[in-house]
C-alpha positions as CSV (number, residue, x, y, z in Angstrom):
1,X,-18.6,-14.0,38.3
2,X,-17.5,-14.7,35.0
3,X,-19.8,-13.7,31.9
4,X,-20.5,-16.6,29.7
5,X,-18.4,-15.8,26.4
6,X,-21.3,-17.8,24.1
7,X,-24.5,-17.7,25.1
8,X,-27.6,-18.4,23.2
9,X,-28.2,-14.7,22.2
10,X,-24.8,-14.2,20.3
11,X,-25.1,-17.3,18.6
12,X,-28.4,-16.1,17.2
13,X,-26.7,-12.8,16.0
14,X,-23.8,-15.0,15.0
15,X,-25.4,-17.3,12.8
16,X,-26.4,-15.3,9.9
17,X,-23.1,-14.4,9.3
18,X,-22.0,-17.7,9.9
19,X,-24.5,-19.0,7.7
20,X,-23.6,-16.5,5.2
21,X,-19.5,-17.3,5.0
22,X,-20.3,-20.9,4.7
23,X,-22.8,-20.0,1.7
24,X,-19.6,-17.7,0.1
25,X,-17.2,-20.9,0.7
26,X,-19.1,-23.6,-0.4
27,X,-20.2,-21.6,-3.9
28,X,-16.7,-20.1,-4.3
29,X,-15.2,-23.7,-4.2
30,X,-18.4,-25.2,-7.0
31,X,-17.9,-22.6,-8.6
32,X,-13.8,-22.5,-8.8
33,X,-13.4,-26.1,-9.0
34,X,-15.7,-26.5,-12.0
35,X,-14.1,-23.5,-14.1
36,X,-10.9,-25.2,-13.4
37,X,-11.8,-28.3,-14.4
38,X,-13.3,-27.1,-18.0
39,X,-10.7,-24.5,-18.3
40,X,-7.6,-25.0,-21.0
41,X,-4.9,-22.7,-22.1
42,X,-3.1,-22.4,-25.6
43,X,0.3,-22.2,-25.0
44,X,3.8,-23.3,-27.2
45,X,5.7,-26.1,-25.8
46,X,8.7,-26.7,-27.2
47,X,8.5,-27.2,-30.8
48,X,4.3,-27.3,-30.8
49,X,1.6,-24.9,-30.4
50,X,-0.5,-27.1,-27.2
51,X,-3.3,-27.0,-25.6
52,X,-2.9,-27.7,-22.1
53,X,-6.2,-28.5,-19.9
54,X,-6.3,-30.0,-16.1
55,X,-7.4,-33.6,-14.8
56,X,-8.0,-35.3,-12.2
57,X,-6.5,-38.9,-13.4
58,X,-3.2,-38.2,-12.0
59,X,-1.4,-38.2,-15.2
60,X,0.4,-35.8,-17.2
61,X,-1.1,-37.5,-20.8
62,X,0.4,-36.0,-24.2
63,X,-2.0,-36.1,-26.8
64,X,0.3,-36.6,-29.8
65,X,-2.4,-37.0,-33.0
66,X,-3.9,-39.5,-34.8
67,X,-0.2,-41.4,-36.6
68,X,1.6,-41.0,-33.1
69,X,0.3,-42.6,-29.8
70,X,-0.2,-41.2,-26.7
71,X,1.8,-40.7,-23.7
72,X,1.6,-40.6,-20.4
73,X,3.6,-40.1,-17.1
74,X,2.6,-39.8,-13.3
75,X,1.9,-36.6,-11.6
76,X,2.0,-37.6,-7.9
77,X,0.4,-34.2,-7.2
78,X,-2.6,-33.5,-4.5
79,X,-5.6,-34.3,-5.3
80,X,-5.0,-36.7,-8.3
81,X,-4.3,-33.6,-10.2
82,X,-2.9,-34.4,-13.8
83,X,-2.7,-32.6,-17.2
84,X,-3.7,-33.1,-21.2
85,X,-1.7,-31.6,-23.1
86,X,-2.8,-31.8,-26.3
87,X,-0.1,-31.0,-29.2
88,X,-1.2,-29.2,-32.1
89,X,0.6,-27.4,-35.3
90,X,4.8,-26.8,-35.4
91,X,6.7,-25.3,-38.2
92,X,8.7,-28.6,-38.5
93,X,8.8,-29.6,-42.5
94,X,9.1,-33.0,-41.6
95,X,8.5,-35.8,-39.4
96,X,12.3,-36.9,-38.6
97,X,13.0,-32.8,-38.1
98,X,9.9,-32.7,-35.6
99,X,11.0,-35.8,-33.7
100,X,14.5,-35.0,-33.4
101,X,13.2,-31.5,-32.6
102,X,10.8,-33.1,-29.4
103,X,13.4,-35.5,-28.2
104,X,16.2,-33.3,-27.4
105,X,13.7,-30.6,-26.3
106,X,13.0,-33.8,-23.5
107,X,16.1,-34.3,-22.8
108,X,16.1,-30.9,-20.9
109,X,12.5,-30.6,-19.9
110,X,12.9,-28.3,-16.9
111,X,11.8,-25.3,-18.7
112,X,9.0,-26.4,-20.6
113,X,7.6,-28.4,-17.3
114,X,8.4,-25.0,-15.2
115,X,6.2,-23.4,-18.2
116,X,3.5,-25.3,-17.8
117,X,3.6,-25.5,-14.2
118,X,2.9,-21.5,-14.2
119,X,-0.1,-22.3,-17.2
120,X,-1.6,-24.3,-14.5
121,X,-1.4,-22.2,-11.6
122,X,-2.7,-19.0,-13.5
123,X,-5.0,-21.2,-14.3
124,X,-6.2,-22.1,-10.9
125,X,-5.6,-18.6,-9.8
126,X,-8.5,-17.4,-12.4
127,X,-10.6,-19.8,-11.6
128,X,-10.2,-19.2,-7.7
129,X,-10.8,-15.8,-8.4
130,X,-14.0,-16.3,-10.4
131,X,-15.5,-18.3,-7.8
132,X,-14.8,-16.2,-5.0
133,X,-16.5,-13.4,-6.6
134,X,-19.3,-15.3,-7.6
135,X,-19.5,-16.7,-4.1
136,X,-19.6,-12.8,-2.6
137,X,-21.9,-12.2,-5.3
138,X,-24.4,-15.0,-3.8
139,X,-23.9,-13.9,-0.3
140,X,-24.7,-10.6,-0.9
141,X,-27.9,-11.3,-3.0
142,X,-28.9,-13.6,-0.2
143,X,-28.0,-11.2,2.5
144,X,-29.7,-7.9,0.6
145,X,-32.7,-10.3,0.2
146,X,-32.7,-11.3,4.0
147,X,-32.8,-8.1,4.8
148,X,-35.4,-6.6,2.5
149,X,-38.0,-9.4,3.8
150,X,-37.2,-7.9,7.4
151,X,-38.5,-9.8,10.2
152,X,-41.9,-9.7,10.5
153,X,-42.7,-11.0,6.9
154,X,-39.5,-14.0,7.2
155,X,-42.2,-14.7,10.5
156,X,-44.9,-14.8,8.7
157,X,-43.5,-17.0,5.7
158,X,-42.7,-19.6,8.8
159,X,-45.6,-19.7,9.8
160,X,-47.1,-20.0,6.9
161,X,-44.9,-22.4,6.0
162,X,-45.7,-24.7,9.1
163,X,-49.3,-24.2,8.8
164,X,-49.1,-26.4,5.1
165,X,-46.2,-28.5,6.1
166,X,-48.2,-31.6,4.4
167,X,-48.4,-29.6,0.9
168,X,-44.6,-28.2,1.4
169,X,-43.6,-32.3,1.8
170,X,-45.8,-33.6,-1.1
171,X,-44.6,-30.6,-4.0
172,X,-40.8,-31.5,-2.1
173,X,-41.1,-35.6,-3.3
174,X,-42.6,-34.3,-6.6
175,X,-39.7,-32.2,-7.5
176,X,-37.2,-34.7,-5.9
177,X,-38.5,-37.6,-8.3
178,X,-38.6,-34.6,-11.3
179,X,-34.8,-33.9,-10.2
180,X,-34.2,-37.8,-10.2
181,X,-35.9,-38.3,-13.5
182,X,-33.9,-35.8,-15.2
183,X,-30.4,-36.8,-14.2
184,X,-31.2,-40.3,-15.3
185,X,-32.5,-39.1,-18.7
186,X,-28.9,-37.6,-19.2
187,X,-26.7,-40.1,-17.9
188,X,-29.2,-43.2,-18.0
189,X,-28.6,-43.9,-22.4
190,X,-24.7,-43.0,-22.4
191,X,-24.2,-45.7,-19.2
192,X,-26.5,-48.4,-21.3
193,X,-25.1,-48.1,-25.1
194,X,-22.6,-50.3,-25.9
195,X,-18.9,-49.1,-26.6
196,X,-18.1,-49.3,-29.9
197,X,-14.3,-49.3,-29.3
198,X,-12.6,-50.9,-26.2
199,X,-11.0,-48.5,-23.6
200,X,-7.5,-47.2,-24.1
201,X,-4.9,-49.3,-22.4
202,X,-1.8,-48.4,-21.5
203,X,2.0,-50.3,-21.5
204,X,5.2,-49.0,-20.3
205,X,7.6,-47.6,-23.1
206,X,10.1,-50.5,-21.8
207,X,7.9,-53.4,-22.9
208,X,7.4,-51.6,-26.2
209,X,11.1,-51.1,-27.0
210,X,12.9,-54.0,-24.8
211,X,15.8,-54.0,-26.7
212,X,16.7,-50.5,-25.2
213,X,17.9,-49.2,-22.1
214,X,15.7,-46.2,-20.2
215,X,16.4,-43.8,-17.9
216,X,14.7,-43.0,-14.8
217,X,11.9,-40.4,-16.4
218,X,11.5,-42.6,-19.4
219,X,11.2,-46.0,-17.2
220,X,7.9,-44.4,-15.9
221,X,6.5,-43.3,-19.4
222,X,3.7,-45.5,-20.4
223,X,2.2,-45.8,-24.2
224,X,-1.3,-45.9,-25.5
225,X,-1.8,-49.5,-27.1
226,X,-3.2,-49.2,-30.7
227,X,-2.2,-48.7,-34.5
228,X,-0.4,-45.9,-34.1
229,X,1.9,-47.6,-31.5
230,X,2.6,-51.1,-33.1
231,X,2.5,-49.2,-36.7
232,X,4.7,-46.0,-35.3
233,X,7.5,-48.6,-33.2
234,X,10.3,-47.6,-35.6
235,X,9.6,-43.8,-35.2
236,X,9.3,-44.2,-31.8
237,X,12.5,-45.8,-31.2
238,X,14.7,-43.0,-33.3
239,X,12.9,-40.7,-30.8
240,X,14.3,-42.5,-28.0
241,X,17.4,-43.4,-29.3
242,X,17.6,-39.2,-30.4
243,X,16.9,-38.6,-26.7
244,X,19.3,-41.6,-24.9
245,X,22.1,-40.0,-26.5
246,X,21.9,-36.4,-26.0
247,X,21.2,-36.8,-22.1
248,X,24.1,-38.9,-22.1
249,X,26.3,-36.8,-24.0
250,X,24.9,-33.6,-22.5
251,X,24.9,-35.4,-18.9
252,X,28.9,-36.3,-19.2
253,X,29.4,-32.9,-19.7
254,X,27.3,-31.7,-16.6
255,X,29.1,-34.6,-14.2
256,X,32.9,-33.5,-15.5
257,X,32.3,-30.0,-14.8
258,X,33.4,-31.0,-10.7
259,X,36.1,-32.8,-12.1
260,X,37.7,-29.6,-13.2
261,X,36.5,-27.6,-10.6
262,X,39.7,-27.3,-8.8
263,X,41.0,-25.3,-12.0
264,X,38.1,-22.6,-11.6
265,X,38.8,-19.2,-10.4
266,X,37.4,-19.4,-6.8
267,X,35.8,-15.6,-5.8
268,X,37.7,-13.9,-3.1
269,X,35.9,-12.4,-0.1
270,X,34.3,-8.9,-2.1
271,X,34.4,-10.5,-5.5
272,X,31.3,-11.0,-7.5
273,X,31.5,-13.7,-10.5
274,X,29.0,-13.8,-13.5
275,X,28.8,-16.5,-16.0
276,X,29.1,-14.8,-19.9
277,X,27.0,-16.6,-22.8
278,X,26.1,-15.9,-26.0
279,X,24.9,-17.9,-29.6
280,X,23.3,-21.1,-27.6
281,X,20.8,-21.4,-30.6
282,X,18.0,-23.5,-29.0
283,X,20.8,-25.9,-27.5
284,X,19.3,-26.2,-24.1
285,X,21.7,-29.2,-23.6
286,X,24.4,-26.9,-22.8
287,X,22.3,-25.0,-19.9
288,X,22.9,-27.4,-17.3
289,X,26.8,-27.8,-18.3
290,X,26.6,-24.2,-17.8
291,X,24.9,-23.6,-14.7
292,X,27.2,-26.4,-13.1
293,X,30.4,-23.9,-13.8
294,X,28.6,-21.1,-12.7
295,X,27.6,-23.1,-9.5
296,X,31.3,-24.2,-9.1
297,X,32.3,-20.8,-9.5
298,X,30.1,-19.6,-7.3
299,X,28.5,-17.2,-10.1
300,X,25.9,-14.3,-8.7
301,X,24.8,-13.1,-12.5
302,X,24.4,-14.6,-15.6
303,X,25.3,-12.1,-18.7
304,X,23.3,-13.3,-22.2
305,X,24.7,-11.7,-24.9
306,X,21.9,-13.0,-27.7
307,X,21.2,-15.6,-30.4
308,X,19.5,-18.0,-27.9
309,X,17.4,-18.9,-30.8
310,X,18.1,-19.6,-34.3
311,X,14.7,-17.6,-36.0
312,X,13.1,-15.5,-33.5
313,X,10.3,-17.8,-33.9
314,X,7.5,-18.5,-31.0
315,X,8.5,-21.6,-30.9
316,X,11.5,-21.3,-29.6
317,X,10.6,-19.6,-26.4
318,X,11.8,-23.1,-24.6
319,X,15.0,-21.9,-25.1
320,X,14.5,-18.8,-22.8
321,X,12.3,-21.1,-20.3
322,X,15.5,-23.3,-20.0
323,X,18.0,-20.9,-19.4
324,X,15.2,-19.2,-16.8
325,X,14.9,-22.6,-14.9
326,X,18.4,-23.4,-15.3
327,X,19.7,-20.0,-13.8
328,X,16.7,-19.3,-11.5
329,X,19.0,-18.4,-8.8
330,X,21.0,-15.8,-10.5
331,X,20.2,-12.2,-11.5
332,X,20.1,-12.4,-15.4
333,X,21.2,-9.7,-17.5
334,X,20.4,-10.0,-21.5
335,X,20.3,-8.3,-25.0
336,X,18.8,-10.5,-27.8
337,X,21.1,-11.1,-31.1
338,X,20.2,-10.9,-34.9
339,X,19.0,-14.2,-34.6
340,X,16.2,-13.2,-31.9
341,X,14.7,-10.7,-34.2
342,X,10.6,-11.0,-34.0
343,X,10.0,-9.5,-30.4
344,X,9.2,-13.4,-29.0
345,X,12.0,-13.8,-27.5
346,X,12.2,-10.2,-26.0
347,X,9.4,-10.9,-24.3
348,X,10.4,-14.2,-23.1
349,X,12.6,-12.7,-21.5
350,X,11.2,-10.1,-19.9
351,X,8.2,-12.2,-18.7
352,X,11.0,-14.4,-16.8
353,X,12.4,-11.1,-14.7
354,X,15.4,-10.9,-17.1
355,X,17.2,-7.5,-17.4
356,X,16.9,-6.9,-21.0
357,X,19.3,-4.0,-21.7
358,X,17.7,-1.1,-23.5
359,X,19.7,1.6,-24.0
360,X,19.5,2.9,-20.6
361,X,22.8,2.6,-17.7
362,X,21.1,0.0,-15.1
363,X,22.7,-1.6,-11.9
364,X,22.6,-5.3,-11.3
365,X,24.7,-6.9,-8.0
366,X,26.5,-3.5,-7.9
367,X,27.9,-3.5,-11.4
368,X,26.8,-0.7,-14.0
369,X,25.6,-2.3,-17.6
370,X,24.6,-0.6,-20.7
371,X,23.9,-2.2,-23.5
372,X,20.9,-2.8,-26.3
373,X,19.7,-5.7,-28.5
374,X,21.0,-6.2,-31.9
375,X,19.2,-4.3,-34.6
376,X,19.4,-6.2,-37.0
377,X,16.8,-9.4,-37.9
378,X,17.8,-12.6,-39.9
379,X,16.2,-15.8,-39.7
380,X,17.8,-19.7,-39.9
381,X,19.6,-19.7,-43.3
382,X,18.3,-16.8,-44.3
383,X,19.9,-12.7,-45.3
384,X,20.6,-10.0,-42.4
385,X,17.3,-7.4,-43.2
386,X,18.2,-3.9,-41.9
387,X,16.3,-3.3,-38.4
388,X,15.2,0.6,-37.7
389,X,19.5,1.3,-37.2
390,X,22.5,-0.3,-38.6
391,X,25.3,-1.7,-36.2
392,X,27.1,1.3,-37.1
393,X,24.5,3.5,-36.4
394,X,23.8,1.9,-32.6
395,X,27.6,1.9,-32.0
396,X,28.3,5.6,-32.0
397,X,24.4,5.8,-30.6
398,X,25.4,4.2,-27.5
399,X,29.0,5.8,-27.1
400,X,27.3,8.7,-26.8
401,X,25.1,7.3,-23.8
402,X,27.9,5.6,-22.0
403,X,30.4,8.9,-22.7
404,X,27.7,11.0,-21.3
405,X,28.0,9.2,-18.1
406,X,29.3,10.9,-15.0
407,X,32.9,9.4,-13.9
408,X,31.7,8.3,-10.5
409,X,29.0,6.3,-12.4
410,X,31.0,4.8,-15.5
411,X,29.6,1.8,-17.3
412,X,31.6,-1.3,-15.8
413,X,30.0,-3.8,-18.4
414,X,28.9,-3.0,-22.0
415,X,26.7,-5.8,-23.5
416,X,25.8,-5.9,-26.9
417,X,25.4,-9.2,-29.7
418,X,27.6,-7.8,-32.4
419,X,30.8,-6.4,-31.7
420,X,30.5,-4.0,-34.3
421,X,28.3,-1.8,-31.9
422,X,30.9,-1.4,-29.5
423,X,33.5,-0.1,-31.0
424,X,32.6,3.6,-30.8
425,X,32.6,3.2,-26.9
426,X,35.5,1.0,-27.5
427,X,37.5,3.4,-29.1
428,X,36.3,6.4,-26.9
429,X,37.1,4.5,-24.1
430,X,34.0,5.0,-22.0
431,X,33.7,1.6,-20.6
432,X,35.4,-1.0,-18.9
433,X,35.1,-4.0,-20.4
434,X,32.9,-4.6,-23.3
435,X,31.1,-8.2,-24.4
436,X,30.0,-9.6,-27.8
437,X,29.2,-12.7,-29.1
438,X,28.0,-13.0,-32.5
439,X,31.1,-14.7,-34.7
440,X,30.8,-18.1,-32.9
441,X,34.5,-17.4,-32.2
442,X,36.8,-16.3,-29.1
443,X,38.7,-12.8,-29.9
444,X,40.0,-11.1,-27.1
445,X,40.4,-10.4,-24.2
446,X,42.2,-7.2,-25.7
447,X,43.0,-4.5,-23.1
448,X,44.5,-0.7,-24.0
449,X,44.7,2.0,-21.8
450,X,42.6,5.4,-23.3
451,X,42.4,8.4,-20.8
452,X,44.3,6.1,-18.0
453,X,41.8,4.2,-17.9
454,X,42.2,0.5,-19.1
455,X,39.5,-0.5,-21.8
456,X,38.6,-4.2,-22.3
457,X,37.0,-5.8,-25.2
458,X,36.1,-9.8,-25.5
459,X,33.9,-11.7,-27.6
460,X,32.5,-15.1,-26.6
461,X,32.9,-18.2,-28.7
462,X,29.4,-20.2,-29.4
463,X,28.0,-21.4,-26.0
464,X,25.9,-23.7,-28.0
465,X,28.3,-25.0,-30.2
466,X,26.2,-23.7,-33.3
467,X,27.3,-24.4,-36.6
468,X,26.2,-21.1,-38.3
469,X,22.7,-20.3,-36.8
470,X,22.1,-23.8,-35.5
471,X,22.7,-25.7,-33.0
472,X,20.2,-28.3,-31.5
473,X,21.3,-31.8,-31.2
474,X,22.6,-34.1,-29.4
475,X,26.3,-33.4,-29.8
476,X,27.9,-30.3,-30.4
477,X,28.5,-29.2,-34.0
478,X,31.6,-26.6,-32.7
479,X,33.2,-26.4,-28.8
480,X,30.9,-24.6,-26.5
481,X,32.0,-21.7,-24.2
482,X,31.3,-19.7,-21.2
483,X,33.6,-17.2,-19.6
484,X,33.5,-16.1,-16.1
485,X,34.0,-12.3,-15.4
486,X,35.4,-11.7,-11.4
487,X,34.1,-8.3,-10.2
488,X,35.5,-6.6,-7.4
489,X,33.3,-3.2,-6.7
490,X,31.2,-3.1,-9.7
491,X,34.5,-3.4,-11.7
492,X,35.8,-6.6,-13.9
493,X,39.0,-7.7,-12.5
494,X,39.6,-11.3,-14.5
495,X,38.3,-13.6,-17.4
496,X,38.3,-17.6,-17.3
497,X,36.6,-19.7,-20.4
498,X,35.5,-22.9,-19.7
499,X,35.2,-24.9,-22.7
500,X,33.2,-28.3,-24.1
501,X,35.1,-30.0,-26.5
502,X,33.4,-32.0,-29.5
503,X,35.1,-35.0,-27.8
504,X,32.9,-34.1,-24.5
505,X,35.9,-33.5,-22.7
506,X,36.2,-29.9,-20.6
507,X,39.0,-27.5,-21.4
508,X,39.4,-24.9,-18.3
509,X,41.1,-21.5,-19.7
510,X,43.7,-19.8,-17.9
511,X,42.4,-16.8,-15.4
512,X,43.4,-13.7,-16.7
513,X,43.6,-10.8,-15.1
514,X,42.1,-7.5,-16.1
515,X,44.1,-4.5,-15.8
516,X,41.6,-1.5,-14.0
């Protein structure tokens, strides 16, 4: 005959630890839930300093200060979850700056809304965390008591406990009506005074600006009635205005990219492609322009060679959250220019998996880079201030490095900002093809032959179409370029710029090819 698999004796020697997992559960979820709903995070979104907390009114509300009105949008996420974000202190001087700062930053909001999306799930993680080990810290306590009592005393405290079940049910209504009295002495007076002020209320941004046309996101945006609204209507619309035009400008661009896709080098079976930038100064409007060529191209890597800011400052971190979101799907490779100086952006980019280059020969989709960021610091408008080497000083520093290198293991790719610091390795021919950006300006693709070996130098033009160190807006200021590089065995074979033109039209380079 069979033995019965539950019987009544294992489900006695089952239930304390059953009893015991359900006590770790149901305090690791209090316990976790209420952290995360109390907990907030400081972080910089776009041009702010914010502080971001969750809800659970399934909005994602932006707390904007006393002269601007609040906004709002839906979540949609599980369990009503929504977001304050609550914007605090910018280095904007002035209002118009600051708004026309915000709405182009909106106009591209996949990096700062992947940003926050990773605030709120470290967030949740901590808190998770917290509760469990609170929870394991109850269940032990319990189950070190339990067994400390042992089982002849937890017999005689039920018995006892039988024997003056009358008193046990009496002292159990006096501390329920205790309990009951309390909570209604907190909450009672707060439900029974009066509001002095009449609950926010809420209107879509459409009825407030009729006269305009929205786009999908902004058709969903709804605005907190008040003063600051009615009184802030002009503001608001120069925001909205700012924005309409650079997603339509910016947009164009994207969609014309297939158009000219027949005109873009197409990789071969064995070649690898990577998409060369440099100088985007905070214009995250170019990113999805260029991730669209490097889609069409079928781009594996994405090469940054610096200035994706224009002062280094914290603020400016959305720029390196929009290129991360934009090129999540390619291996990134990066050195950050004179205008990154600060460390911020550094470690930007090192917190989203970029290869910063740092003196050392490393291998990325079989192609051997050196490289290093620019020494030298200068902020928006302001003088170059020396760094701890001049360019000079870092050029025949790193020719040494890449000389030094073994010929079955010569650098393919040298990366730097300026070209100034390639032009000891340049001229010692110990690389194959070296990258700049720096003077907003195509020069090259120059090829000699040193050694018998064929030694390529090429700086890229302004990605962002920057106007000395700036570039955010909703047009360009100069055409904006990318170059694709064609590998074949860890070793460039051919160049192609694609170009924006201020006229928003897309000029598609001829490929050239590189002699090995």
């Amino acid at each position: 005959m069979f033995r019965r698999l539950v019987t009544k004796a294992r489900l006695r020697k089952a239930a304390p630890w059953a009893a015991l997992v359900l006590l770790w559960l149901v305090v690791s979820v209090s316990i976790g839930l209420l952290g995360f709903a109390n907990d907030s995070e400081r972080v910089t979104i776009g041009a702010h300093a914010a502080n971001v907390s969750p809800t659970f009114d399934n909005h994602a509300t932006l707390d904007l200060g006393a002269v601007l009105p609040r906004l709002r949008l839906q979540t949609d996420l599980p369990a009503d979850l929504g977001l304050n974000i609550d914007i605090q202190e910018t280095d904007a001087d002035n209002l118009t700056e600051l708004l026309n700062r915000d709405a182009l930053i909106a106009s591209q909001p996949d990096g700062e809304i992947a940003r926050i999306r990773q605030v709120v799930r470290e967030m949740a993680v901590d808190n998770a965390v917290a509760g469990a080990g609170s929870g394991l810290l109850v269940a032990v306590v319990v189950a070190t008591t339990w067994a400390m009592v042992g089982p002849r005393r937890r017999r005689e405290l039920w018995a006892a406990l039988h024997n003056s079940e009358r008193r046990v049910q009496h002292r159990a209504i006096v501390v329920l009506v205790a309990m009951l009295t309390t909570i209604a002495s907190i909450f009672g007076p707060a439900a029974m005074r009066t509001p002095e002020a009449a609950p926010t209320t809420w209107q879509p941004l459409s009825k407030l600006l009729p006269e305009l046309s929205f786009d999908d996101r902004l058709k969903n945006v709804e605005v907190a009635s008040g003063f600051s609204t009615t009184g802030g209507v002009g503001v608001i619309r120069t925001a909205v205005e700012t924005y309409e035009r650079s997603t339509e400008f910016y947009g164009q661009l994207r969609d014309r990219v297939s158009r000219v896709g027949g005109r873009i080098h197409q990789p071969a079976e064995g070649e690898t492609v990577a998409l060369l930038v440099s100088d985007r100064h905070d214009n995250i409007g170019m990113d999805p322009f260029a991730a669209e060529v490097a889609k069409v191209a079928g781009a594996k890597v994405l090469i940054d060679a610096g200035d994706d800011s224009s002062s280094g400052q914290a603020w400016e971190v959305f720029s390196i959250n929009s290129l991360a979101q934009h090129f999540k799907d390619l291996k990134v490779v990066a050195v950050a220019g004179n205008h990154d100086a600060g460390g911020h952006i550094e470690d930007a980019m090192r917190k989203n998996k970029f290869t910063v280059l740092d003196s050392k020969p490393v291998e990325v989709e079989g192609i051997r880079f050196l490289g290093d960021s620019d020494p030298t610091k200068t902020g928006l408008g302001s003088a170059d201030t020396p760094g701890d080497e001049t360019t000079v000083e870092q050029s025949k520093r790193l020719a040494d490095v890449a000389c030094e290198q073994p010929e079955d293991k010569r650098i393919s790719t040298f990366v730097v900002h300026d070209p100034a610091s390639f032009q000891d390795t340049a001229n010692r021919g110990c690389a194959s093809l070296l990258l700049s950006g720096h003077l907003h300006r195509q020069v090259g693709p120059d090829t000699k032959i040193l050694g018998g070996k064929a030694v390529t130098t090429f700086t890229n033009g302004t990605t962002g179409g920057a106007a000395y160190a700036f570039a955010l807006g909703y047009t360009l200021r100069r055409p904006g370029e990318v170059t694709l590089i064609t590998y074949v065995k860890g070793q460039p074979t051919g160049l192609q710029t694609v170009t924006a033109e201020l006229t928003g039209e897309i000029t598609v380079g001829t490929y050239k090819p590189l002699a090995n």
